[in-house]
N, C-alpha and C positions, 0 to 999 in steps of 0.2 A: 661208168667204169673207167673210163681215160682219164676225166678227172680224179676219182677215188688212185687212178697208178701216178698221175702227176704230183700229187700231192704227198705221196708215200717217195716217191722219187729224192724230192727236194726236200722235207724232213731227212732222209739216209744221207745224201749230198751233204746235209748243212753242217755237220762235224768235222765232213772233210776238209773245211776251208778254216779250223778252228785255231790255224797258224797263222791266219791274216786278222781274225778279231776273235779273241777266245769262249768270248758270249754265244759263239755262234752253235758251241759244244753242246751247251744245253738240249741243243734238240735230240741230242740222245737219250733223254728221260723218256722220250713217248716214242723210242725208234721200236719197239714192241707193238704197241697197236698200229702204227705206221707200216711197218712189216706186212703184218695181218690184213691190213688195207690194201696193200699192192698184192699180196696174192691172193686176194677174195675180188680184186677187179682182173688180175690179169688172168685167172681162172675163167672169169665171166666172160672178158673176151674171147677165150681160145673155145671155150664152148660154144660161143656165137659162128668161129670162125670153123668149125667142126662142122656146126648143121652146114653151113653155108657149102661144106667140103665134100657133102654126103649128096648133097645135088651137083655139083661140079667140083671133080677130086682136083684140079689146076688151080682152085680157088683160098685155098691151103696156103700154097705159097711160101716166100722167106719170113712174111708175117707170124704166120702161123707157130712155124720155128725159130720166130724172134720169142714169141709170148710163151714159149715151153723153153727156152732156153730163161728167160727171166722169173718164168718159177721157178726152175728148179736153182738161180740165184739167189732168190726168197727167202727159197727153205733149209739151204746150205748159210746163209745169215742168219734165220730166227734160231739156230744151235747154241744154248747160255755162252757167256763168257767168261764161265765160274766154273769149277770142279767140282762134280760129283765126289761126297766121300766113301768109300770103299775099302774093304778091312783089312788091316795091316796083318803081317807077317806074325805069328803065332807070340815067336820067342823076343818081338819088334821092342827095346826102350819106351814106353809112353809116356808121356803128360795128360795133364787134364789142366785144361785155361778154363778162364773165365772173362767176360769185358762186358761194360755195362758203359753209360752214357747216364750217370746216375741225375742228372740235371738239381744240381744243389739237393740231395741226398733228403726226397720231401719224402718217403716213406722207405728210412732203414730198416724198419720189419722185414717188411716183405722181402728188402735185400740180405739182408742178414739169413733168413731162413732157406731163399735159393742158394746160396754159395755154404750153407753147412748141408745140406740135401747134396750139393755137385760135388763139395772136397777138393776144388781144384789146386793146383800146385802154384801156379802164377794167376795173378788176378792185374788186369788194366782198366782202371776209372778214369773215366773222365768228367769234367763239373763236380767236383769229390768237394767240399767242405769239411771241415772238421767242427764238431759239435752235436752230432750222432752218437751218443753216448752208449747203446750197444753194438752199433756198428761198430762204433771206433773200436772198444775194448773186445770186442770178437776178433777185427782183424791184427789189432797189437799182441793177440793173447797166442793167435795160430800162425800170423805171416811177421815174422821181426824183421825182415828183410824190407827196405820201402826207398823207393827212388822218385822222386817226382819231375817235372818236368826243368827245374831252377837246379842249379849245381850249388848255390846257396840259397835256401828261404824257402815258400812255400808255393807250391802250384797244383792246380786243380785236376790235372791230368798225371796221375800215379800207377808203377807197376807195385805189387804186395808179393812176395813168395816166402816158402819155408826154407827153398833151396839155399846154400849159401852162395853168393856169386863170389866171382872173382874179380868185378867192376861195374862200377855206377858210372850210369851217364844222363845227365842233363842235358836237353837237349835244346832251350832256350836260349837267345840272346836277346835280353830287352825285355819287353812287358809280353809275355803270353796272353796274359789273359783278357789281353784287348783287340787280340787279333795282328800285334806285332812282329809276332815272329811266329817260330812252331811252337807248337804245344808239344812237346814229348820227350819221356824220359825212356832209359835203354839199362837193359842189366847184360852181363856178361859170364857166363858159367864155363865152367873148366872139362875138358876132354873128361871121356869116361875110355873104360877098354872096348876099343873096335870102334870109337867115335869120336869126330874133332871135336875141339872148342864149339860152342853156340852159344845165339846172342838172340833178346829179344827187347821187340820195342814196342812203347803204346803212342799213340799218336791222336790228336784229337785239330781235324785241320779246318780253316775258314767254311764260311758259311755256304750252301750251294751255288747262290748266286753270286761267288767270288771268284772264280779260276783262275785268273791271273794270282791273287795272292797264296789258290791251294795250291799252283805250278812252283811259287816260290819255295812256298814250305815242304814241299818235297825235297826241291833242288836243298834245302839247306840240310834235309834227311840226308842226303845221300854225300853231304859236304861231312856233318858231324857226325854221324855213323856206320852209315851205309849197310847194304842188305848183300848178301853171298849164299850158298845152297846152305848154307847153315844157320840162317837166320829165319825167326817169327816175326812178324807185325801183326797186333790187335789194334782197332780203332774204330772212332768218327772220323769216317773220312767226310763225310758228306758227299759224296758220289757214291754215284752206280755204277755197274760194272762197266756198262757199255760207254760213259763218258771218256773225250780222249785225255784227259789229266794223267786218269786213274789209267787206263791202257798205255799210255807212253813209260808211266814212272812201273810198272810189272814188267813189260817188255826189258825195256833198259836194265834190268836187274835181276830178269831171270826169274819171277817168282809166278805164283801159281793164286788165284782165290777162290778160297772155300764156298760153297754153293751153300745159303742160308735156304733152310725150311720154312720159312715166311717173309715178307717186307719187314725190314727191322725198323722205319720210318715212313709217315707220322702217326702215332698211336693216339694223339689227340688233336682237335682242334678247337679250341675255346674249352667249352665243359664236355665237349660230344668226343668220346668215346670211339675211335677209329681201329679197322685191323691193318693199315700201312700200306703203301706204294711201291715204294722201293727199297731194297738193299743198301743202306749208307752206310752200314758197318758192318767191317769187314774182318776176317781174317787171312793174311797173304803170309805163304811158305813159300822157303827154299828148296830147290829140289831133292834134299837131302831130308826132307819131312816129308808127311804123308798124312792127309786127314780123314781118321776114318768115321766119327761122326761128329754133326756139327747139329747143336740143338739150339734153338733160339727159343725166350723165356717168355714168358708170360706178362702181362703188364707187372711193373713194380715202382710204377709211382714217377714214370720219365715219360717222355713224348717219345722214346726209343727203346725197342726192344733190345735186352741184353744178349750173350750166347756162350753155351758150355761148349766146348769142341776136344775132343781126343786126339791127340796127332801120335805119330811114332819118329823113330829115327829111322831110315833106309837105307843108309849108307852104307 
């Protein structure tokens, strides 16, 4: 049991030092069963230390109230780091998104047939190719609206909507699609009555085992567009909730993330067929939104699950 709490200890620890080597973050992929670990040992201890109290009540001690004060630090940390959604105001503005991770577009069927089933309003791809010849012409035919992540030419990470914006934003400098810069493009929509301007972005960032280059492409988010109570992001992030990338860049910006109904990564490994780990894609809101359901999709032909999400205006 003391080793089962040391070892849950220094897993929790190892994030916190993720300003002096960023690799160190990762251990927040398994701060969930590591969690689980420290209060399935510091339970066992304080049970130990109970009988022990029941023969001699002095035997209890500041131990005792050491190991009850560290549950219930446990169980105040295993609380998500994501937002429950919860339903909006009757007469509430909504959207309906969509975001997929479509990994070079190997079965547009199945896509194509989820996003006429959801009808979403704004749609964000990322690894999108062109040459889907009813994907394409499905989304040519309902979203004329398309921004991709290059302010000229073409990139693999695109938002599609019916709405008309009132600006396009590329969000590249340099080669994206090699991991040089950010992936992501940004549209810009005009006030309605009783609501400011809003803005939304897709974003598709380095791989998990990169932090230093996903800390970059944030920091370059929030240089070329930046996020306010008014703004959406859909994306691959490749982080979980709990890593400190993704928690420094929500904090800094005020935003909020949507709580996925399953692991939205890895749905495959080689040919076997997986149901996912973790949440790597994401949706994050301004406080000025509100998400009241968020559905994560079914396989369709990615190593990542996609997701429909409802949001409102609040404001």
């Amino acid at each position: 049991a003391v080793l089962g709490l040391a070892i849950a200890g220094l897993v929790l620890l190892l994030p916190k030092l993720a300003g002096h080597w960023p690799y160190l973050g990762l251990a927040a992929l398994i701060h969930v069963p590591a969690m689980w670990l420290g209060l399935a040992s510091t339970l066992g201890l304080l049970a130990r230390r109970v009988r022990r109290a029941q023969l001699s009540p002095s035997r209890f001690g500041l131990t005792g109230v050491g190991l009850v004060g560290i549950a219930l630090m446990l169980i105040v940390a295993l609380q998500p780091a994501t937002r429950v959604p919860a339903l909006c105001p009757p007469n509430a503005p909504r959207l309906t998104l969509a975001w997929l991770n479509a990994l070079h577009v190997r079965r547009p069927d199945l896509i194509r047939r989820w996003l006429q089933r959801a009808r979403p309003d704004v749609i964000g791809l990322a690894e999108m190719r062109s040459g889907a010849a009813g994907l394409d012409a499905y989304l040519a035919r309902n979203y004329p609206f398309v921004q991709n992540c290059q302010r000229k030419g073409e990139c693999s990470t695109r938002l599609y909507t019916h709405i008309p914006p009132t600006g396009k934003l590329g969000l590249a400098r340099g080669d994206a699609e090699q991991r040089r810069t950010l992936s992501g493009a940004g549209l810009v929509f005009p006030a309605s009555p009783g609501t400011r301007a809003w803005s939304i972005a897709a974003v598709h960032l380095s791989r998990p085992t990169s932090p230093e280059a996903q800390a970059r492409e944030l920091r370059e988010f929030d240089a070329r567009m930046g996020a306010d109570a008014d703004t959406l992001i859909l994306g691959d992030f490749n982080l979980s909730p709990r890593l400190p990338v993704l928690r420094d860049f929500v904090a800094r910006n005020g935003l909020a993330i949507a709580r996925a109904d399953q692991p939205t990564w890895p749905l495959e490994l080689g040919k076997r067929r997986l149901e996912g780990l973790w949440q790597i894609d994401h949706l994050l809101t301004g406080r000025h939104w509100h998400v009241e359901s968020f559905k994560t999709s079914p396989w369709l032909g990615s190593d990542h699950r996609g997701f429909i999400a409802q949001v409102c205006r609040v404001n």
